[in-house]
PQR file with spaces between the fields and no chain letter, atoms N, CA, C, O and H, PARSE charges and radii, in Angstrom:
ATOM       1  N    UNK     1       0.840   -1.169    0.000 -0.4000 1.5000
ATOM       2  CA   UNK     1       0.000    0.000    0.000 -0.0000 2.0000
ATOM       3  C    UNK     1       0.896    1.246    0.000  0.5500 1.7000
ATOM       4  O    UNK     1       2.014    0.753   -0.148 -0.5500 1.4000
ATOM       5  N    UNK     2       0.999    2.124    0.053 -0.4000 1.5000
ATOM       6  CA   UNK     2       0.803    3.919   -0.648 -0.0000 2.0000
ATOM       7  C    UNK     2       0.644    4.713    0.247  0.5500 1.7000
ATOM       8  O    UNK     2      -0.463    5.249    0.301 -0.5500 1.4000
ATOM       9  H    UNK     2       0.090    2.524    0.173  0.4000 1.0000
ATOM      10  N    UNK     3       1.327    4.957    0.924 -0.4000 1.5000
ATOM      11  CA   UNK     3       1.066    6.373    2.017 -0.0000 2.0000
ATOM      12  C    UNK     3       1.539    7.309    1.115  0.5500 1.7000
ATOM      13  O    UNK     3       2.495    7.207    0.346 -0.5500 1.4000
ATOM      14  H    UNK     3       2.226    4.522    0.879  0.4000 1.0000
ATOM      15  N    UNK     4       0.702    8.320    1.300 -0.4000 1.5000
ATOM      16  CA   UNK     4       0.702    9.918    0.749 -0.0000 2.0000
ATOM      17  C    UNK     4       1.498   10.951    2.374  0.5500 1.7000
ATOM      18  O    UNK     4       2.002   12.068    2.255 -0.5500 1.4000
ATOM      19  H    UNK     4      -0.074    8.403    1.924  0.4000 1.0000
ATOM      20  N    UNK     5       1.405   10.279    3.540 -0.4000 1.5000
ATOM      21  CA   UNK     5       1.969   10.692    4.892 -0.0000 2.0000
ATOM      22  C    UNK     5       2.716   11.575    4.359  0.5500 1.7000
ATOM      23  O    UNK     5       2.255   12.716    4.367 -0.5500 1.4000
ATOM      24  H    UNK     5       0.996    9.372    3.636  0.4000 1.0000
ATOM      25  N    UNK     6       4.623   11.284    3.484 -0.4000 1.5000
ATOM      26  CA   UNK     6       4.973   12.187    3.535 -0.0000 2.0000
ATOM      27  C    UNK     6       4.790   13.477    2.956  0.5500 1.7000
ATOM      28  O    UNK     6       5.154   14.622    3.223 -0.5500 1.4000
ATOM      29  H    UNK     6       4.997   10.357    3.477  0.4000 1.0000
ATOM      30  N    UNK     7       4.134   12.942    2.114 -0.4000 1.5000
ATOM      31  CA   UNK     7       3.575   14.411    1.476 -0.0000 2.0000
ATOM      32  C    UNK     7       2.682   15.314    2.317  0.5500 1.7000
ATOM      33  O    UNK     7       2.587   16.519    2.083 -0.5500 1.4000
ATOM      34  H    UNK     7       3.837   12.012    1.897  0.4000 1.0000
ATOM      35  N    UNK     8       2.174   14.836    3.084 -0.4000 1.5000
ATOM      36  CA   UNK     8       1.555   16.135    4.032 -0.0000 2.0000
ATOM      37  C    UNK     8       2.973   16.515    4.783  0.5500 1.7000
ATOM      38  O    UNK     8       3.271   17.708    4.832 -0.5500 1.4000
ATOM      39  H    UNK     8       2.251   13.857    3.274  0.4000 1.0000
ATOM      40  N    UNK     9       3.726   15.683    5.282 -0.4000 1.5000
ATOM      41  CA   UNK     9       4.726   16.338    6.151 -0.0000 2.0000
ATOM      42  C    UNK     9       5.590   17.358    5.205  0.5500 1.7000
ATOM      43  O    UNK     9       5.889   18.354    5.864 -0.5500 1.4000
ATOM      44  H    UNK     9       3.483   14.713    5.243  0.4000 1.0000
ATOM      45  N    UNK    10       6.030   17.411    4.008 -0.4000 1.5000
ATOM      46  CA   UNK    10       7.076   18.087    3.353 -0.0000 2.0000
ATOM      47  C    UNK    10       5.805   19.106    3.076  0.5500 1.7000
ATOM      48  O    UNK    10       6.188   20.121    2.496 -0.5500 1.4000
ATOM      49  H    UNK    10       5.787   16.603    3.472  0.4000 1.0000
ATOM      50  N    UNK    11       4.628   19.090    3.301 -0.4000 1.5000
ATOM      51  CA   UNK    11       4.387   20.517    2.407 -0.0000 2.0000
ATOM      52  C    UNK    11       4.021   20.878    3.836  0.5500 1.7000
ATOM      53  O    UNK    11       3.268   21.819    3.585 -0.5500 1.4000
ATOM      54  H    UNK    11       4.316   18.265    3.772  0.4000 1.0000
ATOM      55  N    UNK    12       4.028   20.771    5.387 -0.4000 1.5000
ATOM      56  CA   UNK    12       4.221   20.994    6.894 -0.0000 2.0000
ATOM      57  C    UNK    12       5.518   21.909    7.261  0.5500 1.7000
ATOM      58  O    UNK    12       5.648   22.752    8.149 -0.5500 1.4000
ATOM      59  H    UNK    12       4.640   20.006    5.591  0.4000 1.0000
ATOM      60  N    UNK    13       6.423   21.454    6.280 -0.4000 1.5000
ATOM      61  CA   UNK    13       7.442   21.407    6.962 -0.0000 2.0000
ATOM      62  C    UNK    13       8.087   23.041    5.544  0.5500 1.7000
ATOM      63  O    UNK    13       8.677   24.109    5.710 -0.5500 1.4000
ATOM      64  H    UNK    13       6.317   20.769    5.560  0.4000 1.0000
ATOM      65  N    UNK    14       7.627   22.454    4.564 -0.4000 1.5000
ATOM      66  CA   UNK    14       7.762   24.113    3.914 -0.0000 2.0000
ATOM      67  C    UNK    14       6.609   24.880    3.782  0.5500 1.7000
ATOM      68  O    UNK    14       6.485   25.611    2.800 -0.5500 1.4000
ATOM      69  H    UNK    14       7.148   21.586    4.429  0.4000 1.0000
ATOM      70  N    UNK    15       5.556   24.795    4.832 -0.4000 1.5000
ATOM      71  CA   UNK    15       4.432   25.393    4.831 -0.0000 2.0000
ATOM      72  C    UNK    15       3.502   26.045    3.789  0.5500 1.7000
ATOM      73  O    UNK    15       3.230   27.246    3.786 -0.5500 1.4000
ATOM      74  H    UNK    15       5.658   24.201    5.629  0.4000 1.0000
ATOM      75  N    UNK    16       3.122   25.300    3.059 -0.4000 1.5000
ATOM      76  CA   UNK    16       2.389   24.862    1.712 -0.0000 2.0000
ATOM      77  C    UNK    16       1.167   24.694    2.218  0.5500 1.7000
ATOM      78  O    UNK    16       1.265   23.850    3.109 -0.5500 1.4000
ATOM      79  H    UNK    16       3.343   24.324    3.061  0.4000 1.0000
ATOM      80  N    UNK    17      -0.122   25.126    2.091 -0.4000 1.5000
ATOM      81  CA   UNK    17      -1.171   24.488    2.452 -0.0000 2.0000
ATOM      82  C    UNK    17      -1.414   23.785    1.209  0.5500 1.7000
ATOM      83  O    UNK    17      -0.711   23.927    0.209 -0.5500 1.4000
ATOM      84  H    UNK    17      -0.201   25.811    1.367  0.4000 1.0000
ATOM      85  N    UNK    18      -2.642   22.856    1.305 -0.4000 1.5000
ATOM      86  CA   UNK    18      -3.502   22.364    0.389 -0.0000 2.0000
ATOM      87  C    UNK    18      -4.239   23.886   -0.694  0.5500 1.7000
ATOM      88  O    UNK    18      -4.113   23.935   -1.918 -0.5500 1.4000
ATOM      89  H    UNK    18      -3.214   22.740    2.117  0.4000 1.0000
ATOM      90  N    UNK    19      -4.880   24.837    0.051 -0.4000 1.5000
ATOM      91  CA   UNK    19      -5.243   25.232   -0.501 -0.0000 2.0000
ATOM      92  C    UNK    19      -3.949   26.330   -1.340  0.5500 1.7000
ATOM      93  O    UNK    19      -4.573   27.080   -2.090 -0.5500 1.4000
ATOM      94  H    UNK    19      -4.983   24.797    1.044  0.4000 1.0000
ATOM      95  N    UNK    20      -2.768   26.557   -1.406 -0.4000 1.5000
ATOM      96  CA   UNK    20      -2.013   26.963   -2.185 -0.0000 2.0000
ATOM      97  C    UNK    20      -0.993   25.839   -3.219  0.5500 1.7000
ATOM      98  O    UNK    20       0.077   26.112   -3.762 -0.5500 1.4000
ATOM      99  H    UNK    20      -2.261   25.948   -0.796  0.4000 1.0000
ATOM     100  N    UNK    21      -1.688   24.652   -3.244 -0.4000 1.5000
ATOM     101  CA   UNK    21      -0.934   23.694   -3.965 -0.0000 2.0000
ATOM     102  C    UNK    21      -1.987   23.798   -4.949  0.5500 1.7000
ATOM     103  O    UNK    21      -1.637   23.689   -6.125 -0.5500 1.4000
ATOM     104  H    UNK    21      -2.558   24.431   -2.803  0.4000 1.0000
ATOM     105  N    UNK    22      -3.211   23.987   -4.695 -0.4000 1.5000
ATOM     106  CA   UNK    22      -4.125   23.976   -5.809 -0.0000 2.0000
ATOM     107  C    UNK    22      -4.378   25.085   -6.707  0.5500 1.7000
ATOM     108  O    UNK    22      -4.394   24.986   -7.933 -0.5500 1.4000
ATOM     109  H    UNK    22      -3.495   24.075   -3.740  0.4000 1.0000
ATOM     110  N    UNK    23      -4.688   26.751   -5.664 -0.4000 1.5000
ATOM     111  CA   UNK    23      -4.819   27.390   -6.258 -0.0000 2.0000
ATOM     112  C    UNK    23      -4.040   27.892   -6.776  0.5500 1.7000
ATOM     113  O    UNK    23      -4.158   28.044   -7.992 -0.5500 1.4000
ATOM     114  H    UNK    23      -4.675   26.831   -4.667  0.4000 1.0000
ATOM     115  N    UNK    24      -2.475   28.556   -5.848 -0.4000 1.5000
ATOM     116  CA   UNK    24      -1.117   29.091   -6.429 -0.0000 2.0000
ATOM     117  C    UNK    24      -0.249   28.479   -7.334  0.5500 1.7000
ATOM     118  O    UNK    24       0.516   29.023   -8.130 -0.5500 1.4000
ATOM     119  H    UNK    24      -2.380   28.433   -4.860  0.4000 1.0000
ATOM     120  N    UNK    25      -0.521   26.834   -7.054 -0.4000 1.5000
ATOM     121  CA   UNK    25       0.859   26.357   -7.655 -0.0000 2.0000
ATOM     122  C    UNK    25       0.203   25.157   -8.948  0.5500 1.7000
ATOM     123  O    UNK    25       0.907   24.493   -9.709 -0.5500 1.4000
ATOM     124  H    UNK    25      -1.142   26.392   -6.408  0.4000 1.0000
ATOM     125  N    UNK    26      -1.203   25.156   -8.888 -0.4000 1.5000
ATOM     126  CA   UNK    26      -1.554   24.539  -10.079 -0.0000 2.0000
ATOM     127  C    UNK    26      -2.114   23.197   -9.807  0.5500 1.7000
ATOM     128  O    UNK    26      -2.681   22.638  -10.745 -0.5500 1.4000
ATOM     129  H    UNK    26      -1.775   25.695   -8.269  0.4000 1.0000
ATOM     130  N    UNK    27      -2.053   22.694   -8.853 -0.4000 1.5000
ATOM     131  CA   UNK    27      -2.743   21.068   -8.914 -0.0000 2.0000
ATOM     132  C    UNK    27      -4.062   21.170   -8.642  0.5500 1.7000
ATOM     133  O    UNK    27      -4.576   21.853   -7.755 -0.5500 1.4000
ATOM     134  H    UNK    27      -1.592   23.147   -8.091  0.4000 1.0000
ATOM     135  N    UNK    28      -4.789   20.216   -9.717 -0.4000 1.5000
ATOM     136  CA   UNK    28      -6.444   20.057   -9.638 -0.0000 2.0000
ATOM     137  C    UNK    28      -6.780   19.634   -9.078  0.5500 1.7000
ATOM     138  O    UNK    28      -6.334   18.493   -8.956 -0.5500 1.4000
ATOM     139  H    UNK    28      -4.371   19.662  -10.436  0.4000 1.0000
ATOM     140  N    UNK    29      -8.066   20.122   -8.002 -0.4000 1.5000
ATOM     141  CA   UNK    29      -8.508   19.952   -6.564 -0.0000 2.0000
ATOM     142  C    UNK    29      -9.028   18.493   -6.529  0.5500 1.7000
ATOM     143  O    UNK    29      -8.925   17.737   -5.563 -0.5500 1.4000
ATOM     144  H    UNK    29      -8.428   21.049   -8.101  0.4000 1.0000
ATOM     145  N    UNK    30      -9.761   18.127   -8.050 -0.4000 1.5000
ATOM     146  CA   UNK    30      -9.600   16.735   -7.586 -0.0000 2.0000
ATOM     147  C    UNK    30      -8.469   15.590   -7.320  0.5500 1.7000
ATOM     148  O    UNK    30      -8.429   14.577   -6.621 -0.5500 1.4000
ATOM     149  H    UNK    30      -9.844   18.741   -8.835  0.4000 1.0000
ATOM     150  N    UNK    31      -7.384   16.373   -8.400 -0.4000 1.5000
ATOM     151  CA   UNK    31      -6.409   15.351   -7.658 -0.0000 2.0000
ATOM     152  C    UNK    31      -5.730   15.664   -6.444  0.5500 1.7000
ATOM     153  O    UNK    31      -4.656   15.120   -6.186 -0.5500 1.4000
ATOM     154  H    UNK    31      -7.417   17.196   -8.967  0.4000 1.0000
ATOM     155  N    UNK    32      -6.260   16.494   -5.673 -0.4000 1.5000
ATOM     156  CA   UNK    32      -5.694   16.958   -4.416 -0.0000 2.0000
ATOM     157  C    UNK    32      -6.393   16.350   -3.347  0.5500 1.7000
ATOM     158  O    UNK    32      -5.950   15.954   -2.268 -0.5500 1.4000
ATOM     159  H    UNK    32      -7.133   16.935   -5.882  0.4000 1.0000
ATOM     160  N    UNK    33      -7.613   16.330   -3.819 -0.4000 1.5000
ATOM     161  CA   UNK    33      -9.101   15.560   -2.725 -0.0000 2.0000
ATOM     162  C    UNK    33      -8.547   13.632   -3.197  0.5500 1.7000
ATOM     163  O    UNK    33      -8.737   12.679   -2.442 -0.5500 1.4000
ATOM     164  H    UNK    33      -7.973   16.652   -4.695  0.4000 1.0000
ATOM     165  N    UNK    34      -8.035   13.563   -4.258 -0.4000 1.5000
ATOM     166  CA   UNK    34      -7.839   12.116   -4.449 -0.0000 2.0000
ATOM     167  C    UNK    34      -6.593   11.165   -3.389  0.5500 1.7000
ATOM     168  O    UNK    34      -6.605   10.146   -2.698 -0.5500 1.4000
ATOM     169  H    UNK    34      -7.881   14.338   -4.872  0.4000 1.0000
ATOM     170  N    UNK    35      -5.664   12.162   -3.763 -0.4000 1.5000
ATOM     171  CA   UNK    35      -4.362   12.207   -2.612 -0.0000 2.0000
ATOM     172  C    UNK    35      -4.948   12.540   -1.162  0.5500 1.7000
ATOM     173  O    UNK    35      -4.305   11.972   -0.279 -0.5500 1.4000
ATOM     174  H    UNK    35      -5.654   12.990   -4.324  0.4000 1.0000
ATOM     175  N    UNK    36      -5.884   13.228   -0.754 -0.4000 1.5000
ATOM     176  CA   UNK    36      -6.095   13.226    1.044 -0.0000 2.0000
ATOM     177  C    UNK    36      -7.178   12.200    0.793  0.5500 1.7000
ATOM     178  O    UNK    36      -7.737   11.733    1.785 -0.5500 1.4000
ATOM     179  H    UNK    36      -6.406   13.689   -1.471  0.4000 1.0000
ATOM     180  N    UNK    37      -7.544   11.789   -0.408 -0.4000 1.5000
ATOM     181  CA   UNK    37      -8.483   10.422    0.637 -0.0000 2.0000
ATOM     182  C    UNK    37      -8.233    9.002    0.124  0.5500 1.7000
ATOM     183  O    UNK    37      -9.051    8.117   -0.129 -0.5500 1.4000
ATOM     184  H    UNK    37      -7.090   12.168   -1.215  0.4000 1.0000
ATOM     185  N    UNK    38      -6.369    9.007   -0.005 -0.4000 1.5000
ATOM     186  CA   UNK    38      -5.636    7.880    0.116 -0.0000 2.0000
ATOM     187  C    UNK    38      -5.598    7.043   -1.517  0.5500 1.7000
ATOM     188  O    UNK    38      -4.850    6.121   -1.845 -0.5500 1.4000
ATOM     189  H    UNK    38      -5.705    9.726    0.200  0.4000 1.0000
ATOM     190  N    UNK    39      -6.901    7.870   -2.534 -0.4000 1.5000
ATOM     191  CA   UNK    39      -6.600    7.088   -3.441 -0.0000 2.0000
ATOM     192  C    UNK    39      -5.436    6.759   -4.323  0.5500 1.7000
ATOM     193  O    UNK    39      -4.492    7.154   -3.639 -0.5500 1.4000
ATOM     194  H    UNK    39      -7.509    8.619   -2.268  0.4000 1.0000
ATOM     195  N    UNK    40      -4.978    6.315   -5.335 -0.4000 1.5000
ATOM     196  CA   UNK    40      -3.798    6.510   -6.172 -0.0000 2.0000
ATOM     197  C    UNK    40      -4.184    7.498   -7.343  0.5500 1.7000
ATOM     198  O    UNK    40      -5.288    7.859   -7.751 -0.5500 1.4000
ATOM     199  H    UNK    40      -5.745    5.994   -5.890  0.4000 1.0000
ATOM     200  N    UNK    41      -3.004    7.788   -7.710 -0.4000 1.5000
ATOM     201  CA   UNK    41      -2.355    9.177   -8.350 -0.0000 2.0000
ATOM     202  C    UNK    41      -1.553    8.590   -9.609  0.5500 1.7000
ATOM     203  O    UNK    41      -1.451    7.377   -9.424 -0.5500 1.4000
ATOM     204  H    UNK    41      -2.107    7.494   -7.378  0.4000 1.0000
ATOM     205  N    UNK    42      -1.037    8.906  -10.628 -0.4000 1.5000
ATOM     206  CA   UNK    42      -0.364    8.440  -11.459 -0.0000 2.0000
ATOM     207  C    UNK    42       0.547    9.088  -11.078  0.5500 1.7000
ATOM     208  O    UNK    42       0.499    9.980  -10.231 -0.5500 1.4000
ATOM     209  H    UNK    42      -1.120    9.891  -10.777  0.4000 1.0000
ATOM     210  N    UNK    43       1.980    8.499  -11.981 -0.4000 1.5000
ATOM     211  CA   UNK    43       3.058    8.747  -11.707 -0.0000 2.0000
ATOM     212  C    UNK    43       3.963   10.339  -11.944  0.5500 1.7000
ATOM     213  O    UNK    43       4.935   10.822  -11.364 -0.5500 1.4000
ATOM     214  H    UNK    43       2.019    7.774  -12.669  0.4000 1.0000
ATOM     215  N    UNK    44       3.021   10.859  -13.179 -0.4000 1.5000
ATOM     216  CA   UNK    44       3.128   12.187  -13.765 -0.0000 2.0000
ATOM     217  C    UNK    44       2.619   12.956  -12.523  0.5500 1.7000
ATOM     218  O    UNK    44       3.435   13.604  -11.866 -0.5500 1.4000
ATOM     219  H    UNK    44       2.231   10.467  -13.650  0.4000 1.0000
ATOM     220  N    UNK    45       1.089   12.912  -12.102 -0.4000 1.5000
ATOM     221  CA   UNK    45       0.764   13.748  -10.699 -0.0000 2.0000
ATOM     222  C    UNK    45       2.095   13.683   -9.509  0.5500 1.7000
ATOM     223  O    UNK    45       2.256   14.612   -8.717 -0.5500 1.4000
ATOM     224  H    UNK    45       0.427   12.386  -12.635  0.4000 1.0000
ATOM     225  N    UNK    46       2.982   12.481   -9.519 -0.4000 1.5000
ATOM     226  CA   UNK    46       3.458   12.287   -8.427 -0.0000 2.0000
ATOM     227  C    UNK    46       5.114   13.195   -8.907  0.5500 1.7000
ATOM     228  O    UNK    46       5.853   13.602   -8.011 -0.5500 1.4000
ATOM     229  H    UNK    46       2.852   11.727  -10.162  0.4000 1.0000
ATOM     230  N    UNK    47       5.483   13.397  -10.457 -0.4000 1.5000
ATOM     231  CA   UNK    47       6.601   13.977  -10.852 -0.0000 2.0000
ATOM     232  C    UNK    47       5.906   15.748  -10.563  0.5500 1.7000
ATOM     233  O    UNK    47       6.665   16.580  -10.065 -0.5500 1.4000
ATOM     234  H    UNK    47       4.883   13.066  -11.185  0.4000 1.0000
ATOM     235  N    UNK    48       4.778   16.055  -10.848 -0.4000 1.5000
ATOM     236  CA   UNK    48       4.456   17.316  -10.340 -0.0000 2.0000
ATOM     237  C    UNK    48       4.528   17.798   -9.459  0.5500 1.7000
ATOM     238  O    UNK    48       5.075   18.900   -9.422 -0.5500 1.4000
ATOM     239  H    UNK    48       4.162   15.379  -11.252  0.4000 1.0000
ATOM     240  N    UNK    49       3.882   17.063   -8.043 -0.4000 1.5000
ATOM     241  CA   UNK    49       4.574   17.526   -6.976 -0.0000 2.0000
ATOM     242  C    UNK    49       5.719   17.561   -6.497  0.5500 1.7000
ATOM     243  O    UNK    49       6.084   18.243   -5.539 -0.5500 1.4000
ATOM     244  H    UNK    49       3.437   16.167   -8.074  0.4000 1.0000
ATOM     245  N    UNK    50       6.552   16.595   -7.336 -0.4000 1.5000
ATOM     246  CA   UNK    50       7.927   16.808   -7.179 -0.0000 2.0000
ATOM     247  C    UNK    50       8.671   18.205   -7.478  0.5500 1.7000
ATOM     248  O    UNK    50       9.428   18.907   -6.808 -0.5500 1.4000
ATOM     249  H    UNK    50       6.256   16.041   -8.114  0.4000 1.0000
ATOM     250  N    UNK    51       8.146   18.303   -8.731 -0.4000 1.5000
ATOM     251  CA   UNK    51       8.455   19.503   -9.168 -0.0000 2.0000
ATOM     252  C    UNK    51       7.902   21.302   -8.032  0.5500 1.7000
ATOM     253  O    UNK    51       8.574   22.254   -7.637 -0.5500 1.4000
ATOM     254  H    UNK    51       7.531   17.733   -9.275  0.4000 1.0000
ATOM     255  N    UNK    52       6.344   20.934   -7.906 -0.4000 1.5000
ATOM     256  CA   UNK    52       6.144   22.052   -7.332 -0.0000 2.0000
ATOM     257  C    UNK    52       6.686   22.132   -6.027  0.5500 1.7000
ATOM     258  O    UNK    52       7.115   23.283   -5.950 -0.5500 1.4000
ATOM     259  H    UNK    52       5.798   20.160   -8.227  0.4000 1.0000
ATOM     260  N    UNK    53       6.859   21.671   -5.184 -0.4000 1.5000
ATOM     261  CA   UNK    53       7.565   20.965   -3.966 -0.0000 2.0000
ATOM     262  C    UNK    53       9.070   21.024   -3.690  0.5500 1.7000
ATOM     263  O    UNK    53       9.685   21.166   -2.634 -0.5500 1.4000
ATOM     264  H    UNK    53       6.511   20.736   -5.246  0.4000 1.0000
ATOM     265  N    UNK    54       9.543   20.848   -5.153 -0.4000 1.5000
ATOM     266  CA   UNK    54      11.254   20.774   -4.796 -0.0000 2.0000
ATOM     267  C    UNK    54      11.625   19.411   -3.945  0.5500 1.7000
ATOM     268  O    UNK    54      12.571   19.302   -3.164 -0.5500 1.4000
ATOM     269  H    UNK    54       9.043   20.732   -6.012  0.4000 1.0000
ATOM     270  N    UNK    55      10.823   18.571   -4.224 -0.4000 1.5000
ATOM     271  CA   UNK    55      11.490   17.425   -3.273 -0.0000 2.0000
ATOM     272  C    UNK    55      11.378   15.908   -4.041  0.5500 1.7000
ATOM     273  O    UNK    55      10.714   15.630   -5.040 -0.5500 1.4000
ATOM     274  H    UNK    55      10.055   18.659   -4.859  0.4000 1.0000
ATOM     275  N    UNK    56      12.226   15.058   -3.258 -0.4000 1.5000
ATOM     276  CA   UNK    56      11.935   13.758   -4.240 -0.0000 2.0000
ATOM     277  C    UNK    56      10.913   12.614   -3.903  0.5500 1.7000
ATOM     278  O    UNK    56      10.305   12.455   -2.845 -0.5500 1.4000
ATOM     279  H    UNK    56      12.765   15.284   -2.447  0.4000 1.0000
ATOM     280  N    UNK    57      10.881   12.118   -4.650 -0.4000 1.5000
ATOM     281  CA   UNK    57       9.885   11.120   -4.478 -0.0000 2.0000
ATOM     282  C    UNK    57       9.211   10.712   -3.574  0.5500 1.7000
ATOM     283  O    UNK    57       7.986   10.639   -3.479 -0.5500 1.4000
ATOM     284  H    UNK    57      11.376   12.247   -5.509  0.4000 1.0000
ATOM     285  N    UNK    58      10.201   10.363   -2.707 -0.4000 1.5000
ATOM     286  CA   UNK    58      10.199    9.892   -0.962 -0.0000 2.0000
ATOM     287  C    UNK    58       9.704   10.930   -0.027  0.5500 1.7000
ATOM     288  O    UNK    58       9.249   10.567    1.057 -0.5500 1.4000
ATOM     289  H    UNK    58      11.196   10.422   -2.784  0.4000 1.0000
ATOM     290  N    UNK    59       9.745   12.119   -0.322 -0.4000 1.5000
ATOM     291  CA   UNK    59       8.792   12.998    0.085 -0.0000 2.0000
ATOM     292  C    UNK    59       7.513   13.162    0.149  0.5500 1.7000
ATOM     293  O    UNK    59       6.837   13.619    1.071 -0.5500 1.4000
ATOM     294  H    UNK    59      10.114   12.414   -1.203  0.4000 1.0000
ATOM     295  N    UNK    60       7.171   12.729   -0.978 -0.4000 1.5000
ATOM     296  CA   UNK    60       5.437   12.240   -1.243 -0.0000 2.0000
ATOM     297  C    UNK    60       5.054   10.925   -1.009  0.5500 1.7000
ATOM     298  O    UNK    60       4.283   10.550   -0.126 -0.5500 1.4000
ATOM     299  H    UNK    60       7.720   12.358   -1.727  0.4000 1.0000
ATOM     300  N    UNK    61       5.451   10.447   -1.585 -0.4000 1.5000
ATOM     301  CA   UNK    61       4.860    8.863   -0.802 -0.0000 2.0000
ATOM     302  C    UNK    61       6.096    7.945   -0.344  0.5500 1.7000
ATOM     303  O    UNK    61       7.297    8.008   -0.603 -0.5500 1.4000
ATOM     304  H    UNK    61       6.077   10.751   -2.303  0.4000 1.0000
ATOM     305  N    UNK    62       5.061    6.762    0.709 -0.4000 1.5000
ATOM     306  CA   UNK    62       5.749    5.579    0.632 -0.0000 2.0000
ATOM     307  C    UNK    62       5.164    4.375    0.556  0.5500 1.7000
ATOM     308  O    UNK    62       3.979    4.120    0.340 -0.5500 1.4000
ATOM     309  H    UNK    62       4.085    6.711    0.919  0.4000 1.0000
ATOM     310  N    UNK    63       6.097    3.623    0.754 -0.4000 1.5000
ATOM     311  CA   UNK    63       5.755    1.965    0.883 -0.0000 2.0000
ATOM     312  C    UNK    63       5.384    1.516    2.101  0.5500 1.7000
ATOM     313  O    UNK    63       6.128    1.418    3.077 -0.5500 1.4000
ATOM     314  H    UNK    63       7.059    3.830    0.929  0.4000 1.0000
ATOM     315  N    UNK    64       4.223    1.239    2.047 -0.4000 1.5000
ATOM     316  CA   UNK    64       4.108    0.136    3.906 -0.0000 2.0000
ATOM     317  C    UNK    64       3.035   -0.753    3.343  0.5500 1.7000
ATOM     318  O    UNK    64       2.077   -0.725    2.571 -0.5500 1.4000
ATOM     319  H    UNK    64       3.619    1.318    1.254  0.4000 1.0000
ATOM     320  N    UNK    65       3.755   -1.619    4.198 -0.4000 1.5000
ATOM     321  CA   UNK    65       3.692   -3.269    4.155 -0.0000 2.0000
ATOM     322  C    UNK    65       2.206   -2.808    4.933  0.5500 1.7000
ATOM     323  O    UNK    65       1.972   -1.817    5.624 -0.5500 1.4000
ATOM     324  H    UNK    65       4.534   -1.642    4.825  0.4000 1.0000
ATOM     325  N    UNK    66       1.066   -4.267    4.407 -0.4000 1.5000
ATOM     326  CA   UNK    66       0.205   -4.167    5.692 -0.0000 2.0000
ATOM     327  C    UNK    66       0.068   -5.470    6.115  0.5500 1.7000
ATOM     328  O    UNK    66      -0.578   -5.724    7.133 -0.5500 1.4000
ATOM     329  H    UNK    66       1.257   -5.072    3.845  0.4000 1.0000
């Protein structure tokens, strides 16, 4: 399974809300509502926040075993 976890922490930690990832920096609220309610994202959504974010991969998601 897919934790999105770190991605709330890196946009915590450079103080990003949700609502300026969508409106300021461009990501569509549904794929923003898709990511807080755990669904999956393609891999392009996941190189975007990389991009808007400045961070890598491992910043936005991870791997856990269940």
């Amino acid at each position: 399974m897919l934790s999105y976890e770190p991605l709330f922490k890196t946009m915590e930690r450079k103080s990003i809300t949700g609502y300026q990832l969508i409106e300021k920096l461009g990501l569509s609220r549904r794929t923003y509502y898709r990511i807080k309610s755990g669904n999956h994202v393609n891999t392009v959504t996941i190189m975007l926040l990389c991009q808007l974010l400045d961070c890598e991969v491992q910043d936005i998601i991870k791997y856990v075993k269940k």
